[in-house]
Structures are given as structure tokens and as C-alpha cells.
C-alpha positions as semicolon CSV with decimal commas, in nm:
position;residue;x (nm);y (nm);z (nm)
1;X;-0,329;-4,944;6,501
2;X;-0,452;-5,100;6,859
3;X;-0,758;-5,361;6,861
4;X;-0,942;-5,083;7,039
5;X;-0,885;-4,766;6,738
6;X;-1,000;-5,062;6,485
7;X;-1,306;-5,149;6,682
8;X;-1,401;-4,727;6,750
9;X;-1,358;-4,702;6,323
10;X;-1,610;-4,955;6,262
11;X;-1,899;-4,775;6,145
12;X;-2,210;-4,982;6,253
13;X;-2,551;-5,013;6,042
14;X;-2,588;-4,896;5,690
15;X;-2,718;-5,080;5,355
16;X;-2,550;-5,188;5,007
17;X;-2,805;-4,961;4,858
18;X;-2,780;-4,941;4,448
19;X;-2,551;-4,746;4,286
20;X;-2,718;-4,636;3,989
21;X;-2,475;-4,356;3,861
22;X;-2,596;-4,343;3,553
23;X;-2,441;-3,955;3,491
24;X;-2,108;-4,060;3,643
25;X;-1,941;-3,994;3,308
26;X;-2,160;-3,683;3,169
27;X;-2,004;-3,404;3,153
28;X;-2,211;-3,087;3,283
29;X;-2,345;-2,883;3,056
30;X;-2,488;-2,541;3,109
31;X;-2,830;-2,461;3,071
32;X;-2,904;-2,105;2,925
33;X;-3,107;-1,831;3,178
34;X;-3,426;-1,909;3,173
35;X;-3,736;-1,668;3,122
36;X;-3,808;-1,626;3,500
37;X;-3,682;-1,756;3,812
38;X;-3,849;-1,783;4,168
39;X;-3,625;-1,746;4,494
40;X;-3,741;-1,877;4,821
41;X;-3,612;-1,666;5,107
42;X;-3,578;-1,996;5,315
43;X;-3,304;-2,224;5,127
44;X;-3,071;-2,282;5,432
45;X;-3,150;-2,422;5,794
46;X;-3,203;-2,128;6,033
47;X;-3,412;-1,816;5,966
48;X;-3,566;-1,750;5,652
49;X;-3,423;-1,453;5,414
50;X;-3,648;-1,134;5,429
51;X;-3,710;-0,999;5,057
52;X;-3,467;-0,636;5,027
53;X;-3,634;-0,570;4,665
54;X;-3,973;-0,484;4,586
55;X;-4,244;-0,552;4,263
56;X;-4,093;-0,331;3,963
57;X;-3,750;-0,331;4,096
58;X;-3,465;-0,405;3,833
59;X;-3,183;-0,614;3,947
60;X;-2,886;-0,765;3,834
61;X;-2,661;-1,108;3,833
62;X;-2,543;-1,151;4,178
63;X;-2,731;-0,849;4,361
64;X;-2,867;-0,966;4,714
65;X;-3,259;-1,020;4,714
66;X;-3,304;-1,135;5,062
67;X;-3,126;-1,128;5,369
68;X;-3,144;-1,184;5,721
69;X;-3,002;-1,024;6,074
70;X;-3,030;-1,312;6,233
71;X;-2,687;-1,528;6,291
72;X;-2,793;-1,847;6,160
73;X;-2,876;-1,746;5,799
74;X;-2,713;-1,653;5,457
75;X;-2,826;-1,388;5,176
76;X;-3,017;-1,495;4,874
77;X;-2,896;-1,286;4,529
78;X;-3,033;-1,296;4,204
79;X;-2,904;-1,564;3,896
80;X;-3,039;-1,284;3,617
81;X;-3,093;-0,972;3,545
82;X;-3,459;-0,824;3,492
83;X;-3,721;-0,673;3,704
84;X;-3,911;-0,802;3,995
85;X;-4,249;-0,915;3,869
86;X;-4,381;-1,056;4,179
87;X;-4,421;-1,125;4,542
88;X;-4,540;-1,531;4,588
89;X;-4,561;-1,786;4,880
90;X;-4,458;-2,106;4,807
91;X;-4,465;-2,475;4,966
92;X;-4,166;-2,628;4,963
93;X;-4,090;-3,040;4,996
94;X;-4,124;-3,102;5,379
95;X;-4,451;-2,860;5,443
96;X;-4,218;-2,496;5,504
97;X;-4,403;-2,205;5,377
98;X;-4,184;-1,921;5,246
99;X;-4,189;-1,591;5,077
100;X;-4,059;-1,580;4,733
101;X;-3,942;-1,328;4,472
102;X;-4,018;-1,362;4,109
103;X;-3,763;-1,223;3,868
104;X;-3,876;-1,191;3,508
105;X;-3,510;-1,220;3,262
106;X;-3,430;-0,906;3,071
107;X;-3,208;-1,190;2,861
108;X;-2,879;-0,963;2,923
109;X;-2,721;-1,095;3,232
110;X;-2,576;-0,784;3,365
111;X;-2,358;-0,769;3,641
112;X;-2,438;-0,611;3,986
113;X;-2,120;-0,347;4,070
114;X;-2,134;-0,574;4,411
115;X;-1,950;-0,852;4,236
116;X;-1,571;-0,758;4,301
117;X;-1,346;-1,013;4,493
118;X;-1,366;-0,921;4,822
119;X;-1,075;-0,820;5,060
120;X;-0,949;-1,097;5,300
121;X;-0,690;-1,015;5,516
122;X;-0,817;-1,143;5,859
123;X;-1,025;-1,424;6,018
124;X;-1,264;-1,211;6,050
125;X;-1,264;-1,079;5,707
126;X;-1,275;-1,429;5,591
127;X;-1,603;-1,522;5,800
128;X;-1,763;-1,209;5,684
129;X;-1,672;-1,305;5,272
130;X;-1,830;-1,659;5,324
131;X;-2,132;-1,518;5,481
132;X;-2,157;-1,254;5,208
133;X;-2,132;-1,535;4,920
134;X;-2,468;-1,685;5,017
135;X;-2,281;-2,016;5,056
136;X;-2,466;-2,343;5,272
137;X;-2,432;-2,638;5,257
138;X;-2,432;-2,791;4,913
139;X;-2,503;-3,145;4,973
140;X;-2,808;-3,149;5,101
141;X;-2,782;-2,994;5,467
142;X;-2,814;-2,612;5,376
143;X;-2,683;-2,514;5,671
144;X;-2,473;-2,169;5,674
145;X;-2,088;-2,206;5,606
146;X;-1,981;-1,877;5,769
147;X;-2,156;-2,066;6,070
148;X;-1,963;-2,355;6,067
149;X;-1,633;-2,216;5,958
150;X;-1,674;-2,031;6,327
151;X;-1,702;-2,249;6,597
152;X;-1,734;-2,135;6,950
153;X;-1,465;-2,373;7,059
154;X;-1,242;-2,297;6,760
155;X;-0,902;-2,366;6,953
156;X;-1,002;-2,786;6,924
157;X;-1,053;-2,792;6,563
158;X;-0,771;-2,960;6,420
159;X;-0,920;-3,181;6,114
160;X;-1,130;-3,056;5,851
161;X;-1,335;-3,308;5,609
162;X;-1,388;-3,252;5,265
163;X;-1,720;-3,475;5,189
164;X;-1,702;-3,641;4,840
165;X;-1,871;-3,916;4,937
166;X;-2,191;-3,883;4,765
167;X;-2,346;-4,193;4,845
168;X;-2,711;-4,185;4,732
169;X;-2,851;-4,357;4,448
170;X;-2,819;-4,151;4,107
171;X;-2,667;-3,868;4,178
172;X;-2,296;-3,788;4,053
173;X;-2,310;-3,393;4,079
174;X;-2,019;-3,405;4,348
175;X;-1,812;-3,662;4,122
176;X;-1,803;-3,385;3,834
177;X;-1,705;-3,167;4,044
178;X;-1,404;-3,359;4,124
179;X;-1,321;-3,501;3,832
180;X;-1,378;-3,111;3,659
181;X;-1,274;-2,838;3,905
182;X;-1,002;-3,087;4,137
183;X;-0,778;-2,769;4,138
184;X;-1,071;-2,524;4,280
185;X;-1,123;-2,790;4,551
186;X;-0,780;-2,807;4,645
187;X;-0,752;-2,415;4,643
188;X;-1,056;-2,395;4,855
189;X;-0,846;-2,648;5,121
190;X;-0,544;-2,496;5,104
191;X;-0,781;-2,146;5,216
192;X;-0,955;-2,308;5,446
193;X;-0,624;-2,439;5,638
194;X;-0,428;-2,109;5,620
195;X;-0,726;-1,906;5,779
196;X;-0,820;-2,193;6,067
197;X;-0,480;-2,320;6,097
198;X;-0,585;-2,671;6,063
199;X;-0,311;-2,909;6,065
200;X;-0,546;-3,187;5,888
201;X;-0,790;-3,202;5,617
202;X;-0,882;-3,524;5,473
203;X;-1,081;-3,550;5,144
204;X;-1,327;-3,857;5,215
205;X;-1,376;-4,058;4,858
206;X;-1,625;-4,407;4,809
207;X;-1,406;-4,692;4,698
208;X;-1,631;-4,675;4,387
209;X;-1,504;-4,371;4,198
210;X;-1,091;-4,460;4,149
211;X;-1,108;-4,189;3,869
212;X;-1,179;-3,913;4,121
213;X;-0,942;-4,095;4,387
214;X;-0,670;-4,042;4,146
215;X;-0,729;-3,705;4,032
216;X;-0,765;-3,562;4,398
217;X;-0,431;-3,765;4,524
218;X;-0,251;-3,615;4,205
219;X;-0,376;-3,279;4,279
220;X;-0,307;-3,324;4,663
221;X;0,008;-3,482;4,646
222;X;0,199;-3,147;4,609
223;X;0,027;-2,911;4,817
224;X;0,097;-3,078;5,196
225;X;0,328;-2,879;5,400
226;X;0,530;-2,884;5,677
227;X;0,335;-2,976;6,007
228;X;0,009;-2,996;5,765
229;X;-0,177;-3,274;5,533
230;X;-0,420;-3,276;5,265
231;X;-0,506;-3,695;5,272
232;X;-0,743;-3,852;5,030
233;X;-0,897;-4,111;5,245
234;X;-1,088;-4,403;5,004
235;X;-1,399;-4,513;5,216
236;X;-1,616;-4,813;5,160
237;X;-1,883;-4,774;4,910
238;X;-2,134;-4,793;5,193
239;X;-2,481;-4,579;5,243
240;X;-2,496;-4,359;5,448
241;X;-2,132;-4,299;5,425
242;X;-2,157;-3,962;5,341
243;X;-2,365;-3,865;5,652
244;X;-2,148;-3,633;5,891
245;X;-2,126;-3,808;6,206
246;X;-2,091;-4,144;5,994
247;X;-1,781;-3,948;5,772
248;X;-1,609;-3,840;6,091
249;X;-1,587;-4,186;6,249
250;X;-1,452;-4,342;5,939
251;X;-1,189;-4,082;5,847
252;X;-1,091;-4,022;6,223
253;X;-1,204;-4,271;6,503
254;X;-1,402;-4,002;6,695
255;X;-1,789;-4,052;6,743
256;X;-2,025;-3,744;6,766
257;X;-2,231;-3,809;7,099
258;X;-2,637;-3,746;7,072
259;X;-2,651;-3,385;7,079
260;X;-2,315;-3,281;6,976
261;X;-2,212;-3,100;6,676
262;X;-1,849;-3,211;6,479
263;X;-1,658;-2,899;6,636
264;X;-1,754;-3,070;6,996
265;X;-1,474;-3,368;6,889
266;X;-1,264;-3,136;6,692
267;X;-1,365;-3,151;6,327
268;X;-1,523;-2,988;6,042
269;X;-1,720;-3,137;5,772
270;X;-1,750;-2,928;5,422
271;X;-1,929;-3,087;5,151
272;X;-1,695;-3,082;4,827
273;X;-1,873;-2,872;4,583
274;X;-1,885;-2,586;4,883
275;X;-1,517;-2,622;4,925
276;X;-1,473;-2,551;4,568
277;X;-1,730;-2,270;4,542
278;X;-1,538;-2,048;4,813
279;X;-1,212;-2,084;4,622
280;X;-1,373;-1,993;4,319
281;X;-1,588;-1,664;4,531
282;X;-1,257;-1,574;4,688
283;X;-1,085;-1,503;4,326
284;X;-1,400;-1,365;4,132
285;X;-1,644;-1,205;4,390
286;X;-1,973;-1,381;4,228
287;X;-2,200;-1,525;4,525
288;X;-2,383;-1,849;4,475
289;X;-2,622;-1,803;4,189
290;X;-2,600;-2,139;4,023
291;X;-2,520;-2,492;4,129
292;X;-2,475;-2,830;3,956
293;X;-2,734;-3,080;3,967
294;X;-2,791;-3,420;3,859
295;X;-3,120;-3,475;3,667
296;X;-3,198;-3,862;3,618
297;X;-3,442;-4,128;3,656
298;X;-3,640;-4,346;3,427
299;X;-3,893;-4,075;3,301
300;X;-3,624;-3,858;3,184
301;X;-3,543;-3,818;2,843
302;X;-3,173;-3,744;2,823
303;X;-3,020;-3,744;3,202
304;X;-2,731;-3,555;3,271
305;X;-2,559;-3,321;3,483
306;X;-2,685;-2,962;3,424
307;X;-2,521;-2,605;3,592
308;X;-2,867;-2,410;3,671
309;X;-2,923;-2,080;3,798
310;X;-3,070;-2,110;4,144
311;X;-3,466;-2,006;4,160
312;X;-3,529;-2,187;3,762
313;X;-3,856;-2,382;3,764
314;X;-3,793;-2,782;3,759
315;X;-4,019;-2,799;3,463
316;X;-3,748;-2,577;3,239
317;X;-3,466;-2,814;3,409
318;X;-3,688;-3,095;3,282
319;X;-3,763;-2,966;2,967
320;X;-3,380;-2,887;2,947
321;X;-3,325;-3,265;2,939
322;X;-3,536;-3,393;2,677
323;X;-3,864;-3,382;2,890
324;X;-4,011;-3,694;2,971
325;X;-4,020;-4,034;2,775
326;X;-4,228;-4,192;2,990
327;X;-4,532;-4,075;3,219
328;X;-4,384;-3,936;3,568
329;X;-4,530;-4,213;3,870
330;X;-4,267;-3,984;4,122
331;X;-4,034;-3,676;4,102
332;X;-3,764;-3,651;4,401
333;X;-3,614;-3,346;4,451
334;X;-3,255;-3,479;4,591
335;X;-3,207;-3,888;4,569
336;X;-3,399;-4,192;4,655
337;X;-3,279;-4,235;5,008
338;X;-3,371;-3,913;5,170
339;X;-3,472;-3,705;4,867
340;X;-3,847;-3,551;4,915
341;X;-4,132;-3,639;4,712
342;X;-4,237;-3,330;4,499
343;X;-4,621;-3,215;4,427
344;X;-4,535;-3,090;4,075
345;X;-4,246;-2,988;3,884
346;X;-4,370;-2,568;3,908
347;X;-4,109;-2,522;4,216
348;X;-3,789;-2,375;4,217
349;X;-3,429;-2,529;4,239
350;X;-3,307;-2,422;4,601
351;X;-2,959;-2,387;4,701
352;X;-2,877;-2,737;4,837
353;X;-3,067;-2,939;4,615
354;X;-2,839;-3,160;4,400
355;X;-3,080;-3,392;4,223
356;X;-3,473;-3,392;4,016
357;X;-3,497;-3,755;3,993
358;X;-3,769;-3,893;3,779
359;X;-3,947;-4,228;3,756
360;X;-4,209;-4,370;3,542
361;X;-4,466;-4,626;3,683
362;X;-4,262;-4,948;3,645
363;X;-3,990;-4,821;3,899
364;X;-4,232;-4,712;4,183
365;X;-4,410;-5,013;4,264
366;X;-4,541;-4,940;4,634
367;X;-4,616;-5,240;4,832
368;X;-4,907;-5,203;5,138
369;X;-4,751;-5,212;5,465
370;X;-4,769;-5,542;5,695
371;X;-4,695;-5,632;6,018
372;X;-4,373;-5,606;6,165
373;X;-4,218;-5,939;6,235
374;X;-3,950;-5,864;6,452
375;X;-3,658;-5,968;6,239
376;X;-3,453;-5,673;6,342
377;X;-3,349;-5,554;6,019
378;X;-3,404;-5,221;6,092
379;X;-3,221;-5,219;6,449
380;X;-2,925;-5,356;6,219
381;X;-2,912;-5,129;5,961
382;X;-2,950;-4,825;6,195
383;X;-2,619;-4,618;6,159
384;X;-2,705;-4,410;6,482
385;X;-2,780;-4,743;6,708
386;X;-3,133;-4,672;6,731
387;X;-3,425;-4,899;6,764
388;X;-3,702;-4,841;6,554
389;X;-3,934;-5,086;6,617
390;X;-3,950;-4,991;7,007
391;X;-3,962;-4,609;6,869
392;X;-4,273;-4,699;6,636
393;X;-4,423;-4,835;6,951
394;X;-4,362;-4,545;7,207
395;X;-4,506;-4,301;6,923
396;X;-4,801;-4,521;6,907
397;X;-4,857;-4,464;7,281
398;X;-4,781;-4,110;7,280
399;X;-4,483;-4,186;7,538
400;X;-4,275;-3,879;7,535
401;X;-4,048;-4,004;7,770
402;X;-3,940;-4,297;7,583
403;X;-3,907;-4,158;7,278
404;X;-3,639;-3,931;7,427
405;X;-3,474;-4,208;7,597
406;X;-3,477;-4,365;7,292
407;X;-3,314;-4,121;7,120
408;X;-3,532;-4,026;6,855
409;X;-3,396;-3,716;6,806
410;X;-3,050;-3,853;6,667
411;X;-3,210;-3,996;6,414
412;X;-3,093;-3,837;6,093
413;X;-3,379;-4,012;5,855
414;X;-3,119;-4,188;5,644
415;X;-3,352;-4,422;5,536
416;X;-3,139;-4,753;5,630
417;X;-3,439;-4,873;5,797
418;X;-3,753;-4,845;5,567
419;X;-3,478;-4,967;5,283
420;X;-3,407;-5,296;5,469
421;X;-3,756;-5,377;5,604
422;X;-3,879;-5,667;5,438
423;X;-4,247;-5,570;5,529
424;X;-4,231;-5,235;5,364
425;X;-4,342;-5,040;5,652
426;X;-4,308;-4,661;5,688
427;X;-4,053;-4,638;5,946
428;X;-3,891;-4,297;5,818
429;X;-4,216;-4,190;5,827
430;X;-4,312;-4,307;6,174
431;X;-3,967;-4,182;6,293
432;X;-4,021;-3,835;6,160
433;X;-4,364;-3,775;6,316
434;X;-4,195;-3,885;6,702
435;X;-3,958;-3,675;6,675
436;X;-4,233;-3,406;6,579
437;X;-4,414;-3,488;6,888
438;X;-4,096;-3,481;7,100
439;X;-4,049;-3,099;6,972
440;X;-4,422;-3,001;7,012
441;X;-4,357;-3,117;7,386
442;X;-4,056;-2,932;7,445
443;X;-4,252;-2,588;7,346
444;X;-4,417;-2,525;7,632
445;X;-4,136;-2,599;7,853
446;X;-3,884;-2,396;7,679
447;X;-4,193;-2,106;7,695
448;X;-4,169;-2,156;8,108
């Protein structure tokens, strides 16, 4: 390797936040249907689901409940089998409003005549099955994978990424996965490189978890072929090294420029659990109805790693657990870094959310804001090679213009620099509310 390929893989910015994987070695357990469950129609980035039931409707395990004719969205199906009890709104973490469909349990869990494996014999075919699955992106993005698994310039694809990264705080619901279903992952890659004819995929692993290292390279070890590679690349045990554009420079050198997507440099990113989701659709025909979660954090009685359907209330996840030992100061849904504060515990578990996180008072001690000092900390820890400080200003002054030529809108809201600033301002915050005004200014243009 050239001085110059060692100086384009060093990733710049980040934080040595806590680890804190307490559920690391907890196996998951499964938590029984529960008595209802509530399905937002928007659980994926794009348009929201339109409901394709009605109130007194019976449905069954893995029968489609909202859908969408728009490209950039994925069908919602149903975890149990009842009837339809209501039509709701809810507000979800973030301020989106969305329709919802609650499904009271019949307790039988009867299987919709939908759920065969389905036929894959083309490209095509194969885009079509992934977009029929209901699968997004499972760690956190929610963005459709029959979207992604199609780029416009498909010819320059030539690596795909597994993400195991997983480097937030708490959450280990990615680890089980490898260290449970390392065979279903591997499937899943070995699909994913016959039908895109990708002579690379690289399974990106933090430095911190050997055991799932090891299990991966033995698993990977005998299924590269000739003129193809399955690598498990070890990566520092650095936040945010799980963020895409971060992944892709460490595993390959390229850099994402503002604006870009990873098929504009020639690579796909798949979060791990998804990879092993569509091996396990491919070979069973049941769409994405449950998901693994990690459920954590001081308040909670017994944490662990629970399979949930998708739509159960966080309260019976909670209650699941133990309950509470301790009075709840903060519930995340997702992890400490970039997780979202929840209201209550009455909402649903979505499709890409892979954490409740729980704290009692003594663990959310929230000091007042001062004044910036100008250490730089956060221009430091900035993985994107922003400045926040000069960004906080330019929102202040309602200067448009200089937020976009500061490139607000590449910030991905990591949290690097609210974790690093030593006088606990609200940067994240500030950051998220520029690029808000940046958007409400582009409206009326893109209306001319």
C-alpha cells in the first residue's frame, strides 16, 4: 500500500464513545404474540404505506396491510392473526404523523396462503421478491432494500458491504445475529453476489467482538470462489464506524462526495441482520414480521435481546423484561448516540428500530448549556469535516447561503459533536434545525 491509499483510509473525526454491551452474551429469546399490535404505514424512508385492510377485517401472519405505488417504499404485513379493530394516527420519534392499523390477536397465528417461497429466476424476479418481503434497512436507516439492490448505474458496483459494525452504546442485536444465524448471513452474500455479480463483498466487524470475527471468517473461509471474495474486514472499535460513508472509506479507500449515494463510487452497504433476513425470505416466503431488538438501560429489570413481532407496544416489550426497577428519567428508542427520545412507552416497535433503552434518574444528569469556547472539539470529532460552530452561527443569522456552503446538509447527526463538547451545548440539535431551514428554502424554488 502507497503513502497516498493509507492517507485516503484514514477515517477523520469520531469519538471513543462507551461500549456498554451489556447483552453481548444474551442469547435472544422470543417473546410470545402479544394481545394487539399497532402498524405504522410509515416505517421506511420514502412514502408512507397506504392501509389495504379495513375495521372488522380478519387477517393473518404475514398478509400485507399497507402498501404503496410509489418506488421508494416497501409493504407493511401483519405479525398475527386476528381482526382489524381500528384505524389510529400516531406520532412517531422525530414529529412524522402516520396512519396506523390496530390488529387485535385471535392467539392462533395462522398463516396467510401468501407465504410460499417465491420464484427467483431473474434479476428482476429477485428485485421484485425483496420488495415483496417488506425488507429496509434494519439498522437504523429504513430505507427500501429492493431500492438499493437496483442502482441506476448498476454496471460500477463491484463491492458490496455487509455492516456488522454496530457501534452505538448498548446495543448488541447485530452481534447475535452473527454469532446465531452466521450461516443465514453468509447465504444471504453468497445470493446477493450471484444475482449482482459482485466480485467483492466484505463483512465490516469492530475490533471489539473477536467471537463474531471468528465465527464469520470460519463460515466465510469456504464459500470464496474463483474471481470472487467474501473478506471479513476487523475495523477499529471507533463511533461512528458503522455509518455508511464512514464504512466505505475504511473497508475500501473510496470517499462518498456531499450529495452522492455509495452506488456513485461503486459500492453497496447492507446492514447484517437484512442480509440474513433475505436468505432466510428466499427459502421460507415469510416477509418481515418480527425483528431482534436489544432492550437495556439502567431502569430495566432484566435486559436482554428479545425477537418481537413488529407493531407490539414498547410497554409489553418492557413488561417482557422484568419492567422497570427503577423510575424511567429517559426511554430511547434506538441507542444513545442518535437514538430518539420517546414521549411514552404506548408506541409501536417499527421496522428499523433495534433498541428501547431505559435509564433511571442517576444516568441522565443534563447539564445547562454554556458558552462555546472555541476549543474545536466539535470541528475534530466531525466525521463528515464539518464545522459546527460556524454552522450554529449562520443558523443564528438565518444565512441560507452559508449554511449550504457549509455543508449542512451532509451532516448525518452522528452525534460526535454534542458528545465531545465540553460545554454541553445542543449542537445536534442546532444542526438539525439548519438543515430544516435549508429545506424550507429550497421549497419554493423547486415549486418554480
Amino acid at each position: 500500500m502507497t503513502i497516498k491509499q493509507w492517507l485516503r483510509k484514514q477515517i477523520r473525526g469520531g469519538v471513543h464513545a462507551p461500549h456498554l454491551k451489556n447483552t453481548a452474551d444474551c442469547e435472544t429469546v422470543i417473546m410470545p404474540p402479544p394481545e394487539k399490535i399497532i402498524l405504522a404505514m410509515s416505517q421506511h424512508l420514502g412514502a408512507p404505506c397506504i392501509p389495504v385492510v379495513k375495521v372488522g377485517d380478519t387477517v393473518k401472519v404475514g398478509q400485507i396491510v399497507g402498501d404503496s405505488d410509489m418506488a421508494v417504499s416497501a409493504p407493511i404485513h401483519s405479525g398475527v392473526s386476528g381482526k382489524v379493530t381500528a384505524m389510529t394516527e400516531l406520532l412517531l420519534p422525530g414529529g412524522i404523523k402516520t396512519a396506523a392499523v390496530v390488529i387485535e390477536s385471535d392467539g392462533l397465528q395462522s398463516i396467510h396462503e401468501s407465504v410460499t417461497p417465491p420464484v427467483v429466476e431473474s434479476f428482476q424476479d429477485f428485485v421484485k421478491a425483496v420488495r415483496t418481503s417488506g425488507l429496509v434497512g434494519l439498522g437504523g436507516a429504513g430505507f427500501p432494500t429492493h431500492i438499493k439492490l437496483n442502482p441506476t448505474n448498476f454496471d460500477v458496483i463491484d463491492t458490496v458491504i455487509i455492516n456488522a459494525a454496530e457501534c452505538e452504546p448498548y446495543i448488541t442485536a447485530d452481534y447475535r445475529e452473527c454469532m446465531e444465524n452466521s450461516w443465514d448471513i453468509v447465504s444471504g452474500v453468497l445470493t446477493v453476489m450471484e444475482f449482482l455479480d459482485t466480485k467483492r463483498v466484505i463483512i465490516a466487524v469492530e475490533r471489539n467482538k473477536p467471537k463474531a470475527i471468528k465465527e464469520l471468517k470460519h463460515i466465510a473461509a469456504g464459500v470464496s470462489r474463483s474471481g470472487h471474495e467474501v473478506i471479513v474486514k476487523a475495523l477499529p472499535a471507533r463511533y461512528p464506524q458503522g455509518a455508511e460513508k464512514v464504512l466505505i472509506q475504511a473497508c475500501t479507500g473510496r470517499r462518498v462526495p456531499p450529495g452522492k449515494l455509495p452506488a456513485d463510487v461503486g459500492c453497496i452497504v447492507m446492514n447484517v441482520t437484512s442480509i440474513a433476513f433475505l436468505s432466510r425470505y428466499l427459502k421460507t416466503g415469510m416477509p418481515l414480521v418480527d425483528k431482534r431488538l436489544t432492550v437495556d438501560g439502567s431502569a430495566i429489570a432484566y435486559p436482554k435481546n428479545v425477537r418481537v413481532i413488529i407493531g407490539t407496544p414498547i410497554h409489553d416489550v418492557i413488561a417482557f423484561c422484568g419492567g422497570t426497577r427503577y423510575k424511567t428519567r429517559k426511554m430511547l428508542m434506538g441507542g444513545p448516540m442518535m437514538g430518539l427520545a420517546l414521549m411514552d412507552d404506548k408506541l409501536p416497535i417499527l421496522k428499523h428500530n433495534n433498541a428501547i433503552l431505559a435509564f433511571s434518574e442517576d444516568d441522565v444528569k443534563i447539564s445547562p448549556p454554556s458558552t462555546c469556547i472555541r476549543c474545536g472539539r466539535c470541528v475534530a470529532a466531525c466525521p463528515m469535516k464539518l464545522i459546527p460552530v460556524s454552522i450554529e452561527s449562520a443558523y443564528k443569522n438565518k444565512d441560507i447561503e452559508t449554511l449550504d456552503k457549509l455543508g449542512v446538509m451532509t451532516c448525518m447527526e452522528c452525534g460526535c459533536c454534542s458528545f465531545s463538547c465540553p460545554a454541553s451545548r445542543q449542537i445536534v440539535q442546532t444542526m438539525r434545525m439548519a438543515k430544516n431551514e435549508v429545506r424550507a428554502a429550497a421549497k419554493p424554488a423547486a415549486i418554480k
